[in-house]
N, C-alpha and C positions, 0 to 999 in steps of 0.2 A: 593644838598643833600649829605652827609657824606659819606665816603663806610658802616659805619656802619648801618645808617638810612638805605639806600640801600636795606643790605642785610635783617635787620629786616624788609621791605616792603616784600620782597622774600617770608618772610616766611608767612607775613600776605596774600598775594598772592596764597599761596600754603592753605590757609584756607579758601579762599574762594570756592575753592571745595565743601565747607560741610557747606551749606549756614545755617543761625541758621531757624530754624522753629519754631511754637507753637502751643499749643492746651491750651483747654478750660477743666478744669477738673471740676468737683463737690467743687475740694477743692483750684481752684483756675487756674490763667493761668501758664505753663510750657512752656517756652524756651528750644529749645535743636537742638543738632545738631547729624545726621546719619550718617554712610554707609555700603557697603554690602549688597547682596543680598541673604542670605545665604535663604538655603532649609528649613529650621528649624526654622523659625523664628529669634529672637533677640537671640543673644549668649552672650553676654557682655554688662552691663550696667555700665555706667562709673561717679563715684561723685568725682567733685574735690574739693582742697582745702580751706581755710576762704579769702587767698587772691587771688584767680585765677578764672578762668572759663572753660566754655565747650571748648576754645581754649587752654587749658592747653592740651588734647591729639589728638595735631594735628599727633601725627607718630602713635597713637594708631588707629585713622580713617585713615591714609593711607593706612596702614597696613590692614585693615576690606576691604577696597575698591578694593582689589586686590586677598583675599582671597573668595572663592568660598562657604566657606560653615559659611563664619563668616557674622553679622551685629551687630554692636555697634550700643546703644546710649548713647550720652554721654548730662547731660545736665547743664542748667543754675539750680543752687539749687536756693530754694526760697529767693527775695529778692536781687537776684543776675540778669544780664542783664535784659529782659524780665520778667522773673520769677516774680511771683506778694509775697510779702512775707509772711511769716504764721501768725498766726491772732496773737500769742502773744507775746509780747514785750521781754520777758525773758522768751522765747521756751525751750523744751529741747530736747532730740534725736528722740522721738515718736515723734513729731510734722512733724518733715522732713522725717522721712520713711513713716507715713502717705500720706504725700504729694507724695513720690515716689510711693506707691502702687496705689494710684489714678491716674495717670498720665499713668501707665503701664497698667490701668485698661481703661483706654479712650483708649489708641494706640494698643488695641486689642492683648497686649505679654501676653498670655496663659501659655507657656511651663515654664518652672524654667529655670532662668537663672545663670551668674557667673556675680555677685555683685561686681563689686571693686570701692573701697574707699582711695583715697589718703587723707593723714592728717586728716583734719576735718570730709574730708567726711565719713571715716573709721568708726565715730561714726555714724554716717546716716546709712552703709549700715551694719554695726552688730543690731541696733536695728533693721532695715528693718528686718534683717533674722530672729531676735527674734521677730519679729511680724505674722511673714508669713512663718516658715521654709521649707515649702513646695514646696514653690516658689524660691527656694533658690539652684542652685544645688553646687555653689562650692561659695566661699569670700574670695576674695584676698585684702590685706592688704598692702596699700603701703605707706609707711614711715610715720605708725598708729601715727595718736593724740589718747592720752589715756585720754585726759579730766583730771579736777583738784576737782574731786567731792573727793576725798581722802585727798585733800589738807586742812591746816588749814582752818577754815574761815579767818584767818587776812593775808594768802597766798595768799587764791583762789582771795579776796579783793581787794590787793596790783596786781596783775597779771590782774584781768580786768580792774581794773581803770584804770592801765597805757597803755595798748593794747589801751583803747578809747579816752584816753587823747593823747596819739600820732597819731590818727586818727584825729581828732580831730584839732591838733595841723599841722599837714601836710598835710591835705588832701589827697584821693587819689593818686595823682598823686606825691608829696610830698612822700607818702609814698611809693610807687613806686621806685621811683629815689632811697631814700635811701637802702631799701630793698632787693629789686631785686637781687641784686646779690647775696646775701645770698642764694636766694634758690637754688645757680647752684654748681660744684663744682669749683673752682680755676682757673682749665686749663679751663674751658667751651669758647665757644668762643664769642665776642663780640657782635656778632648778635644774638647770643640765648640770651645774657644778656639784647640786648635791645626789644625782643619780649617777655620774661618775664617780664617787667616793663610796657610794651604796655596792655598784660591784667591786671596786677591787677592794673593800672590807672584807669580802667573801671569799678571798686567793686561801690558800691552804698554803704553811708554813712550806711544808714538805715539797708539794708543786712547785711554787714559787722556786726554791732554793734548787731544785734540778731543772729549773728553765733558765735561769742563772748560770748555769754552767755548761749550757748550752749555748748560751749569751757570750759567754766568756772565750769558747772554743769554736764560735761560729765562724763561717768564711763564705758569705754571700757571693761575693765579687766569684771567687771559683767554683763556686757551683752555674752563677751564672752565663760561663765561658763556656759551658759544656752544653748548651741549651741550645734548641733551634727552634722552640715554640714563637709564638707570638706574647710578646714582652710589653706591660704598661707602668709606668714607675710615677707616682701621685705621689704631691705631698703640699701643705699649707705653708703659707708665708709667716705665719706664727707660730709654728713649730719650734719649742726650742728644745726638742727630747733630739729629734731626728730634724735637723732643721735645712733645710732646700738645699743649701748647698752641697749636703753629706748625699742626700739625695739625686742631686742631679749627677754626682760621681756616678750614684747606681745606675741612672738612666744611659750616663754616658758608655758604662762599662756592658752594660745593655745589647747599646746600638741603636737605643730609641730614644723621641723626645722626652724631657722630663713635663708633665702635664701640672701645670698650677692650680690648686682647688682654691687661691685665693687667699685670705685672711684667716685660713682656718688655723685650730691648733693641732698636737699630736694626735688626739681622738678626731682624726677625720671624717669618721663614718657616720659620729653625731655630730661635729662641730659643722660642718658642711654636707650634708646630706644627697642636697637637690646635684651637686656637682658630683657626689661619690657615684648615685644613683645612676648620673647619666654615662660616666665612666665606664659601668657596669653593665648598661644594657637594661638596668631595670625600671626605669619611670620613675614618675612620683611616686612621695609617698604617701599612703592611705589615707 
């Protein structure tokens, strides 16, 4: 084995901590992974990305596991590991918060929680809040997909064919290899680049391709207008999936600061951690 496979074993290693779980909802099954034992219930619910998974915040769960009054869950979105996917081919953002309220509604989280949504899932957990504001106590926004619902039709067109034609075209795991490193910043180091490409090898064709089309039909900015929660919008100065500037639009459109995590890249929850963490409420990581 490589030092690099190696150290990305380390890291997968360090996940198995937070074994995945699942349950059986009304609206379907849900994968996901926990920790913390906090007094208060769940404090942080965590949605990731179109090309990643619930191991996308392995320092976010370390970090819960160690803190006394925190418990994340972080999970598989529909259609993604475990996750059974939602019933329509071309979903849009209600589909997936739907599916999120059902799932928090089986595992018995009562209290409102803080909602964060990296990238894709950013649209998941602003409609979640516009569906259920109540349940909702703070939305943190990490290096937001604002969806291409504003976009030409022969944009938004050109922009999903090509996303599925290169799926398509690569496979998983194809697409992995090539990718992957994009979502980190530059300096990142070789083992976080090869344990980013270890999860999203593992997206499911079918997932993948109806979070796409959620992608495609998103509309961030209006759903955010409808919102009265308390709003945080993060994102790295090396980003170039979602890069600061498309960002700070969300923050603007917000009504709040946009928060700089720094040099990090799109995967900010592992490229910058210490800064996501504190974002978040949750301390170090373990």
């Amino acid at each position: 084995m490589s030092l690099v496979a190696s150290a990305a074993a380390s890291l997968a290693d360090r996940l198995q901590r937070f074994a995945t779980a699942r349950v059986t909802t009304p609206a379907g099954e849900v994968a996901f992974r926990q920790a913390g034992l906090g007094s208060h219930g769940v404090t942080h619910v965590l949605l990731h990305g179109i090309g990643s998974g619930s191991a996308s915040w392995l320092m976010q769960l370390e970090a819960a596991a160690v803190n006394p009054h925190a418990r994340v869950l972080a999970w598989e979105a529909p259609g993604y590991g475990h996750s059974s996917p939602v019933a329509p081919l071309q979903p849009d953002a209600g589909d997936y918060a739907s599916r999120l309220w059902s799932w928090l509604d089986t595992m018995g989280v009562t209290d409102a929680v803080t909602l964060v949504g990296h990238s894709l899932g950013a649209l998941m957990a602003a409609r979640a809040a516009v569906q259920c504001p109540d349940r909702v106590k703070q939305l943190v926004l990490l290096a937001p997909a604002q969806g291409y619902a504003r976009a030409s039709e022969e944009d938004r067109a050109k922009r999903l064919n090509d996303r599925l034609a290169n799926l398509l075209a690569l496979g998983p795991l194809g697409m992995a290899q090539k990718r992957g490193a994009a979502m980190l910043s530059p300096q990142a180091a070789p083992e976080l680049v090869a344990y980013v490409q270890s999860v999203m090898a593992q997206v499911h064709v079918a997932g993948y391709t109806r979070a796409s089309h959620l992608l495609s039909g998103g509309d961030l900015l209006t759903d955010l207008a409808r919102l009265s929660c308390p709003i945080a919008v993060a994102s790295g100065q090396a980003d170039t999936i979602t890069p600061a500037a498309a960002c700070r639009q969300v923050a603007a459109a917000a009504g709040v600061p946009w928060t700089d995590l720094g040099d990090a890249g799109h995967a900010c929850a592992l490229d910058a951690p210490t800064a996501v963490n504190a974002l978040l409420g949750l301390g170090a990581v373990a």
